[in-house]
ROFI-992601 format. One record per atom (N, C-alpha, C): residue in three letters; atom name; x, y, z. Coordinates in nm, 2 decimals. Example, Ala and Ser with C-alpha at 12.3 -4.5 7.8 and 13.67 -1.06 7.14 Angstrom:
<rs>
res|atom|xx|yy|zz
ALA|N|1.32|-0.57|0.78
ALA|CA|1.23|-0.45|0.78
ALA|C|1.32|-0.33|0.78
SER|N|1.28|-0.22|0.71
SER|CA|1.37|-0.11|0.71
SER|C|1.29|0.00|0.79
</rs>
This chain:
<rs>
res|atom|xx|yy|zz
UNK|N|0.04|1.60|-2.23
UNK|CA|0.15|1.62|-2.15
UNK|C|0.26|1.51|-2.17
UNK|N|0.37|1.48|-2.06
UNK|CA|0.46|1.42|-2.07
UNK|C|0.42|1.26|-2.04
UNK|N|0.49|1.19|-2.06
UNK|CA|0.43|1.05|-1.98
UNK|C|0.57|1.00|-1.94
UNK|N|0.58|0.93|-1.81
UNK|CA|0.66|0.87|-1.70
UNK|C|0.66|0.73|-1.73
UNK|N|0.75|0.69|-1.74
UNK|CA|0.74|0.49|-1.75
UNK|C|0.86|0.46|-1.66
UNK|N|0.81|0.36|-1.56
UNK|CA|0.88|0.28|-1.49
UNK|C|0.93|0.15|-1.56
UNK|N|1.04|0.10|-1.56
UNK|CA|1.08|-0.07|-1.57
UNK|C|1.10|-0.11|-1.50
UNK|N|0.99|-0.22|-1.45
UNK|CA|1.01|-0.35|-1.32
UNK|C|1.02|-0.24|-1.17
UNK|N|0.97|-0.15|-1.17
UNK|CA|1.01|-0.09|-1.04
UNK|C|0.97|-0.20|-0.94
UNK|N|1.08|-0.18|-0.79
UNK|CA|1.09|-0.27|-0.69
UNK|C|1.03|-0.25|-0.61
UNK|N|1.02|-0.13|-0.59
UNK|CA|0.99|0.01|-0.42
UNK|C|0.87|0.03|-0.44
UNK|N|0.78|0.01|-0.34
UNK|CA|0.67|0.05|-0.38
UNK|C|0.64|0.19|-0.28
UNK|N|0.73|0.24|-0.21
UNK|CA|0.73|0.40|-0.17
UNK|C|0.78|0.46|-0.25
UNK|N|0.85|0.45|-0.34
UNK|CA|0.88|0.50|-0.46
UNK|C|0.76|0.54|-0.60
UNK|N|0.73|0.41|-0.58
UNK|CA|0.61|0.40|-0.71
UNK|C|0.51|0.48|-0.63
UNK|N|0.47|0.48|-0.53
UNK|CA|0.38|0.59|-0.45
UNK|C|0.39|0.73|-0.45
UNK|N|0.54|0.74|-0.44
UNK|CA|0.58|0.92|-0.45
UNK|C|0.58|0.95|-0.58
UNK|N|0.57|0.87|-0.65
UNK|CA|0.59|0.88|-0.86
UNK|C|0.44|0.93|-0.88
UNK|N|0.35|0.80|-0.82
UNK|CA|0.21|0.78|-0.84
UNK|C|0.18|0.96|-0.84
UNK|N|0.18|1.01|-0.68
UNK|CA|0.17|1.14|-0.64
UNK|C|0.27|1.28|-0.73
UNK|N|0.37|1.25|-0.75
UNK|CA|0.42|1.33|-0.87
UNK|C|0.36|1.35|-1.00
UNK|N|0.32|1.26|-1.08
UNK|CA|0.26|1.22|-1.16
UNK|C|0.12|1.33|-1.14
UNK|N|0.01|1.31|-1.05
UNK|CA|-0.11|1.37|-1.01
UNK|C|-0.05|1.53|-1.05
UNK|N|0.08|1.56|-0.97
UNK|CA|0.07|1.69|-0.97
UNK|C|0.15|1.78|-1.08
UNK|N|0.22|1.71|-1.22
UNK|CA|0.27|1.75|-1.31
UNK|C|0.21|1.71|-1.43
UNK|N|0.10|1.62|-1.40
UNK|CA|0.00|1.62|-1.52
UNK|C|0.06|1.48|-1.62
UNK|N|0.18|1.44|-1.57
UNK|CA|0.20|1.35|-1.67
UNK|C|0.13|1.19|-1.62
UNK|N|0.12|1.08|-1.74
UNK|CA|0.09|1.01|-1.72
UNK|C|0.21|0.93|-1.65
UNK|N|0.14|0.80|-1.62
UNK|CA|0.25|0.71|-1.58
UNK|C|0.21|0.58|-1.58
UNK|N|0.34|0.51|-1.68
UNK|CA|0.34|0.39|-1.71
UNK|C|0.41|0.28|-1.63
UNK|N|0.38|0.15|-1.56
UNK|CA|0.43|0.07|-1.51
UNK|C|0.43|-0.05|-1.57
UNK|N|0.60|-0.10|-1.63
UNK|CA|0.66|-0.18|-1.70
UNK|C|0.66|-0.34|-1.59
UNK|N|0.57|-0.43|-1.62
UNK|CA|0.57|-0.58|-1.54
UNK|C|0.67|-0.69|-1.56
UNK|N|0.74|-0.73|-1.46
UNK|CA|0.71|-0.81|-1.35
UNK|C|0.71|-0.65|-1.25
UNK|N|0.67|-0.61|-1.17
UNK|CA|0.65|-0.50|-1.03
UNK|C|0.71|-0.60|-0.95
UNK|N|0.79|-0.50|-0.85
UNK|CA|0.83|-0.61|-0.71
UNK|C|0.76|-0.64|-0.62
UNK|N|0.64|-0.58|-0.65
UNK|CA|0.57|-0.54|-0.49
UNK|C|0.42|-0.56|-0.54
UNK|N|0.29|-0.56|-0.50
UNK|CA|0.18|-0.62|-0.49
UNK|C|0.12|-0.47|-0.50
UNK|N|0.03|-0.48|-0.64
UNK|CA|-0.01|-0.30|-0.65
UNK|C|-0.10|-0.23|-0.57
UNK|N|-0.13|-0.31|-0.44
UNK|CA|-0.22|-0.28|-0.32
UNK|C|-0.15|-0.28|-0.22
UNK|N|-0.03|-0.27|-0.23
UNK|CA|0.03|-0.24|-0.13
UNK|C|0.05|-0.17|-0.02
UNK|N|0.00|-0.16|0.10
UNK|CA|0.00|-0.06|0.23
UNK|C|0.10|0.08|0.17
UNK|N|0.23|0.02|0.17
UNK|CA|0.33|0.16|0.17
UNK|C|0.29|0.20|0.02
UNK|N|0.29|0.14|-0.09
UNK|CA|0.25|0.20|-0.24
UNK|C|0.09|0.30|-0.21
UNK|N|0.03|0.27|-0.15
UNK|CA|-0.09|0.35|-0.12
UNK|C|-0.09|0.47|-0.01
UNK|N|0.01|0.50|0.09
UNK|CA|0.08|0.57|0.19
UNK|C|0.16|0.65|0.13
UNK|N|0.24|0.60|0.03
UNK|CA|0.31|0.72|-0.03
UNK|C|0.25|0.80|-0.16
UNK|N|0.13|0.72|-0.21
UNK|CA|0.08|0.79|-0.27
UNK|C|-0.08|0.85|-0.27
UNK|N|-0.11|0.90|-0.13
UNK|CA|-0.15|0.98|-0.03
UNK|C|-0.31|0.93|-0.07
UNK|N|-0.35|1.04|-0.10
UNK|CA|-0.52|1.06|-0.17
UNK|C|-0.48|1.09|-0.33
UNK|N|-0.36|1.10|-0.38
UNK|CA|-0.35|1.09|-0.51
UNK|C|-0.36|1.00|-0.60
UNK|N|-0.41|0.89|-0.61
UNK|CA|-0.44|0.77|-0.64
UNK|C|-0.54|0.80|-0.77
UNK|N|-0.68|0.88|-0.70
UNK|CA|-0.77|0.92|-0.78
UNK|C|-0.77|1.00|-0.89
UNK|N|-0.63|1.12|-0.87
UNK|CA|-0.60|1.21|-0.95
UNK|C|-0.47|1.18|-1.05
UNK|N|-0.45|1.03|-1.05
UNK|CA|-0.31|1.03|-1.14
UNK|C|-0.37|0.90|-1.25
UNK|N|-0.37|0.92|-1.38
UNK|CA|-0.32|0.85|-1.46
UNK|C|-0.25|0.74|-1.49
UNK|N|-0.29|0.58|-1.40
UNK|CA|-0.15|0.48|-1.44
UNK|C|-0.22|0.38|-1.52
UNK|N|-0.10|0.32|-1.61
UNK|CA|-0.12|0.19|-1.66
UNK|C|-0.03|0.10|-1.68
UNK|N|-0.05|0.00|-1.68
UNK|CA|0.03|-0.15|-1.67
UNK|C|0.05|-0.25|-1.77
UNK|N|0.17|-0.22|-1.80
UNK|CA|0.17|-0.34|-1.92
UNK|C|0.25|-0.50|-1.90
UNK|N|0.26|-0.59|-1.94
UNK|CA|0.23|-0.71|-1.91
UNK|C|0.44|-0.71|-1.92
UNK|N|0.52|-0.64|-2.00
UNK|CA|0.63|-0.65|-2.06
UNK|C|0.67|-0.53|-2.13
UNK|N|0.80|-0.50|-2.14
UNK|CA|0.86|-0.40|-2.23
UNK|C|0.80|-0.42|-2.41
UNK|N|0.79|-0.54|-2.42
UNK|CA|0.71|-0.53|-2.56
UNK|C|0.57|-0.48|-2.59
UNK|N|0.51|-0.52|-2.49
UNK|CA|0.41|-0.42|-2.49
UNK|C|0.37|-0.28|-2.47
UNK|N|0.46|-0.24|-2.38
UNK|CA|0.48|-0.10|-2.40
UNK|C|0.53|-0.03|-2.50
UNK|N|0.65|-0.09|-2.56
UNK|CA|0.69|-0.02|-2.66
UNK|C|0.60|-0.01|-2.84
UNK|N|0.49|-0.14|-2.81
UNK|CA|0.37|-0.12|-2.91
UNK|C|0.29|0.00|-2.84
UNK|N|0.25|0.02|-2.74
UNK|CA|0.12|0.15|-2.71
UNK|C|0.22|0.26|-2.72
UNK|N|0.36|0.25|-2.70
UNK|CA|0.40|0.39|-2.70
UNK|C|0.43|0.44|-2.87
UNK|N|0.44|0.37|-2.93
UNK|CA|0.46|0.35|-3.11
UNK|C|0.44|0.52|-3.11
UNK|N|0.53|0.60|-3.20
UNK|CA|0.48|0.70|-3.28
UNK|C|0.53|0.84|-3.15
UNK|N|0.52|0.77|-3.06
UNK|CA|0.61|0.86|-2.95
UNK|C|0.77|0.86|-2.93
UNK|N|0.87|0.97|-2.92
UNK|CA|0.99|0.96|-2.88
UNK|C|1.03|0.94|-2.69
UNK|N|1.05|0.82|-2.69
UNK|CA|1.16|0.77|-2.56
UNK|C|1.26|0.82|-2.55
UNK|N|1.28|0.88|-2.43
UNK|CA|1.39|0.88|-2.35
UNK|C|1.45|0.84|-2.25
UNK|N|1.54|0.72|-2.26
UNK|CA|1.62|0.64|-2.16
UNK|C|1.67|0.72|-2.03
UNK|N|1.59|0.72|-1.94
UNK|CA|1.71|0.80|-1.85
UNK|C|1.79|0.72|-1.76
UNK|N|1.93|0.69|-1.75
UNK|CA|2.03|0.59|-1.73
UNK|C|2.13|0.66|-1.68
UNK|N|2.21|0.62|-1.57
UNK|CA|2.36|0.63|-1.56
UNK|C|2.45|0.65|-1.64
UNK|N|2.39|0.56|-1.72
UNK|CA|2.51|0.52|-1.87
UNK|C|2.47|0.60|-1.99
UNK|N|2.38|0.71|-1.97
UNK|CA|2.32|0.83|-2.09
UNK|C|2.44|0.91|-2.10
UNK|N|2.41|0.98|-2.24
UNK|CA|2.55|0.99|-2.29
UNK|C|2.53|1.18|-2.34
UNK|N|2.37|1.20|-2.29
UNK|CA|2.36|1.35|-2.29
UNK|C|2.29|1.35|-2.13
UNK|N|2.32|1.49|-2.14
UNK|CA|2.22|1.60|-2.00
UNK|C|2.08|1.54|-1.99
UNK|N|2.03|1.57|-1.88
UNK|CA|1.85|1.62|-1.91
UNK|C|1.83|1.73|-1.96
UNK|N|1.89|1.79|-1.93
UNK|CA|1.87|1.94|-1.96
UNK|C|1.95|2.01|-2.11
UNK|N|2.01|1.88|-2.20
UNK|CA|2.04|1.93|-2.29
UNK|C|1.90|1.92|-2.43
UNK|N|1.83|1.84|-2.36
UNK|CA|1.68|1.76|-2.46
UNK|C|1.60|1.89|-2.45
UNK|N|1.57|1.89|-2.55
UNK|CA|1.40|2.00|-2.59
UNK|C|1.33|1.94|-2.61
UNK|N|1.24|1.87|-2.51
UNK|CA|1.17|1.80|-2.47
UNK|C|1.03|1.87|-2.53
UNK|N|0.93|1.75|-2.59
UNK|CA|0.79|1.78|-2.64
UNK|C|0.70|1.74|-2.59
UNK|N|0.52|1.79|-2.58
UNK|CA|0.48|1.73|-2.52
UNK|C|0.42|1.60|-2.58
UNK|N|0.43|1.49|-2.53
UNK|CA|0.36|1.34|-2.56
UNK|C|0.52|1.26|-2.58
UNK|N|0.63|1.30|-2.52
UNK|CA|0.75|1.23|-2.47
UNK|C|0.71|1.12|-2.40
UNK|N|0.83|1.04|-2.40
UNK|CA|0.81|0.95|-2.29
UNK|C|0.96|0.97|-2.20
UNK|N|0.92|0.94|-2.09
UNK|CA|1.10|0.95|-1.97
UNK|C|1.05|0.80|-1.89
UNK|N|1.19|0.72|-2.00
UNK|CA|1.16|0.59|-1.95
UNK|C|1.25|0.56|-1.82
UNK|N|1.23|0.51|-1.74
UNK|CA|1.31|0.50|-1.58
UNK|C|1.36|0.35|-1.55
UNK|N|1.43|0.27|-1.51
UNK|CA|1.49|0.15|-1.46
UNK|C|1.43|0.09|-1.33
UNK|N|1.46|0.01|-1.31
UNK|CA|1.45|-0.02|-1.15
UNK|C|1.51|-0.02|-1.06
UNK|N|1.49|0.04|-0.95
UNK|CA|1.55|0.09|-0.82
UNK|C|1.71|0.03|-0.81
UNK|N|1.69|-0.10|-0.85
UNK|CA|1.81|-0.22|-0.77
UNK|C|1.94|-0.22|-0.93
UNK|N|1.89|-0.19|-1.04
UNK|CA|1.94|-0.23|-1.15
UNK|C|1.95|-0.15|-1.26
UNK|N|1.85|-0.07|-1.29
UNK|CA|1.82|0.06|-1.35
UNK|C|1.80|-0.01|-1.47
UNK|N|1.81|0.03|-1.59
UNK|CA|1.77|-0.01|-1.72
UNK|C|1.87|-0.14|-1.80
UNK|N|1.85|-0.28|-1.78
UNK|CA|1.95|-0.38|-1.86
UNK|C|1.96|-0.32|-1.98
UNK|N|2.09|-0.35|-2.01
UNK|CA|2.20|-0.29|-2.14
UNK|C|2.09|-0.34|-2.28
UNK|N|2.00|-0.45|-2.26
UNK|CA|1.94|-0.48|-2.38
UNK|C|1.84|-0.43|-2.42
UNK|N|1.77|-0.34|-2.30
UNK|CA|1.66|-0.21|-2.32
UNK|C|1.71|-0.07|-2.38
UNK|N|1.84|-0.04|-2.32
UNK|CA|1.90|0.07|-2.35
UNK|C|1.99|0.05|-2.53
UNK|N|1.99|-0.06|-2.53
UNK|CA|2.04|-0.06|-2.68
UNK|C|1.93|-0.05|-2.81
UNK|N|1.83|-0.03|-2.77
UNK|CA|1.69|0.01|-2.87
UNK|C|1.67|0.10|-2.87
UNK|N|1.77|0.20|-2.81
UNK|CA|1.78|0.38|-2.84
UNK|C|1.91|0.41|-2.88
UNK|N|1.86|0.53|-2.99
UNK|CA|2.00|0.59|-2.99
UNK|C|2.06|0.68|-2.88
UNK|N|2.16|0.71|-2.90
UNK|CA|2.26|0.78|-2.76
UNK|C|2.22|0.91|-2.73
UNK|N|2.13|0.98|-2.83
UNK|CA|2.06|1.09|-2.85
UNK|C|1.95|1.11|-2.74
UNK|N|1.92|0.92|-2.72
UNK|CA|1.77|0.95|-2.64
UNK|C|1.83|0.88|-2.47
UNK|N|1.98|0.89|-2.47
UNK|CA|2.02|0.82|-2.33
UNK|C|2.05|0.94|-2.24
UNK|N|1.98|0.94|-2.20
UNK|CA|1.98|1.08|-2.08
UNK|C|2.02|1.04|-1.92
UNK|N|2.11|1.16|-1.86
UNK|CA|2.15|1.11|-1.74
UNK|C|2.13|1.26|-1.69
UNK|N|2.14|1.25|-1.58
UNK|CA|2.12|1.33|-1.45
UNK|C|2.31|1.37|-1.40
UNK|N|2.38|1.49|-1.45
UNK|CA|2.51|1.51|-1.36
UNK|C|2.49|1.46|-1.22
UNK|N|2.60|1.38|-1.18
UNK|CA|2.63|1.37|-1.01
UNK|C|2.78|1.37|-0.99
UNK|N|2.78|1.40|-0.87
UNK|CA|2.96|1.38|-0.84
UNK|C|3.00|1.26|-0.88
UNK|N|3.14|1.25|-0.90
UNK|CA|3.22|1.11|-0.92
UNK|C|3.17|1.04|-0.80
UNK|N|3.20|0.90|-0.84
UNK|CA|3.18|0.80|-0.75
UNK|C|3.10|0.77|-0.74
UNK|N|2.97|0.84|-0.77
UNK|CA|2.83|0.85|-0.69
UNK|C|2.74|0.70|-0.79
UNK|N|2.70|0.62|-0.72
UNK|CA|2.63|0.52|-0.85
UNK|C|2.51|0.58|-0.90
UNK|N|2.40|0.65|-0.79
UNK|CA|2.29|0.69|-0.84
UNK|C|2.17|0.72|-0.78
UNK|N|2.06|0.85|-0.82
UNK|CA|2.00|0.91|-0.79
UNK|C|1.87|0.82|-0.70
UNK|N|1.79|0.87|-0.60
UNK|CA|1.69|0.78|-0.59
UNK|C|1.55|0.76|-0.71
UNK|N|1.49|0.73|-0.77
UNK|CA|1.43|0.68|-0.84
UNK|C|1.36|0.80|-0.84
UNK|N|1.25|0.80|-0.68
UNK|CA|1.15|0.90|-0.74
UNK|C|1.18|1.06|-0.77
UNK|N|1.32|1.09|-0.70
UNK|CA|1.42|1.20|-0.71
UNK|C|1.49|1.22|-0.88
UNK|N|1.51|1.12|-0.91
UNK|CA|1.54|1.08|-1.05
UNK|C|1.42|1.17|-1.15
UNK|N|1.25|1.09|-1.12
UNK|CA|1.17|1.15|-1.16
UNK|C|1.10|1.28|-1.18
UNK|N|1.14|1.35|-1.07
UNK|CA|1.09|1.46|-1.06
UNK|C|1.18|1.58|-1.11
UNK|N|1.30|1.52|-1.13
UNK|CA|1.43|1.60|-1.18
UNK|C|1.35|1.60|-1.36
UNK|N|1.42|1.54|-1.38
UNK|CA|1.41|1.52|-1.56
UNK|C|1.25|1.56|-1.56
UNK|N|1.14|1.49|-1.52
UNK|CA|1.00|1.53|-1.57
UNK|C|0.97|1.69|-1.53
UNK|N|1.03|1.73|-1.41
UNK|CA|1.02|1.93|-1.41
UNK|C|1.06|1.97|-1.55
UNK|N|1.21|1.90|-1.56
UNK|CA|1.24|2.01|-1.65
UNK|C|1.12|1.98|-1.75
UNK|N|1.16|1.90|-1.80
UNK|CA|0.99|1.83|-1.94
UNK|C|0.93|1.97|-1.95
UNK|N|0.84|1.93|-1.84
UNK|CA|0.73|2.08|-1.82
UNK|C|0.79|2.19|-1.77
UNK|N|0.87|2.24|-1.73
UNK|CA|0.91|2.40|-1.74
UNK|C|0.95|2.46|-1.92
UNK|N|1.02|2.32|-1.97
UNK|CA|1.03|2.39|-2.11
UNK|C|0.90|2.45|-2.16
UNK|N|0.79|2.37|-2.11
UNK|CA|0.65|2.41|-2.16
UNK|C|0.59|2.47|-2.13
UNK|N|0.67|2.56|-2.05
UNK|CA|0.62|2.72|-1.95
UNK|C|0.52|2.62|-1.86
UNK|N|0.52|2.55|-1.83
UNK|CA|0.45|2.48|-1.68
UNK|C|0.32|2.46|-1.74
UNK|N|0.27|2.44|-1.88
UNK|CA|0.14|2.45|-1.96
UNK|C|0.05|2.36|-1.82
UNK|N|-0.06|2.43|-1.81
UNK|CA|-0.18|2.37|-1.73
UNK|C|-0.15|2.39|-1.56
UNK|N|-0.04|2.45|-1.51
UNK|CA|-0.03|2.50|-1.41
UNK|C|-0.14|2.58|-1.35
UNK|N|-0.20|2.56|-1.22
UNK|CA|-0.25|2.64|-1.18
UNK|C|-0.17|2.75|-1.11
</rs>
């Protein structure tokens, strides 16, 4: 399936609603370190219910590390500053949909190791600075898997 990566996420009701997204779209999910928040966290474990058991996470120490386990897979930046749709990508499965942090979203020196091809944004009204994270997530990763006729859906 698809796989989800966070960078430095802050929120840990966030990372909890992701955690629980994640359980129920089959994708994995990657968590990019420093984390803001302590991964035993009351609210990180509240928002992400009894799905804890049923979702796939792992943690890497830095963006360099991730970007060695992800090797041989296509990233996609999803950013404010993306320069295509989500919904313009024909998304495959064993993608990656890489995400920013709540407060800052993706530093300009992560997003310049993609081409403009893989910078994806979410339409919003003018003015607007930006989606909430785990709202962010569930947008772009649907689409992912509906291209894939919902593969593994019950």
């Amino acid at each position: 399936m698809f796989h989800i990566a966070l960078y430095t996420p802050v929120m840990p009701a966030n990372t909890g609603n992701i955690i629980r997204l994640a359980a129920n779209n089959g994708c994995m999910l990657h968590l990019i370190e420093p984390l803001g928040f302590d991964f035993e966290e009351k609210k990180l474990r509240r928002a992400g219910l009894d799905y804890h058991d049923l979702s796939r996470v792992e943690r890497y120490a830095d963006f360099q590390q991730f970007t060695h386990a992800m090797a041989g897979r296509r990233i996609y930046a999803c950013t404010t500053k993306g320069t295509m749709g989500y919904s313009e990508v024909s998304y495959q499965p064993d993608d990656v949909l890489l995400f920013g942090s709540e407060t800052s979203g993706l530093p300009a020196e992560v997003r310049a190791q993609f081409p403009a091809t893989h910078l994806i944004r979410i339409p919003m009204m003018p003015n607007n600075r930006s989606l909430n994270l785990s709202n962010a997530v569930a947008i772009i990763s649907f689409e992912a898997w509906r291209q894939q006729g919902f593969a593994g859906a019950g």
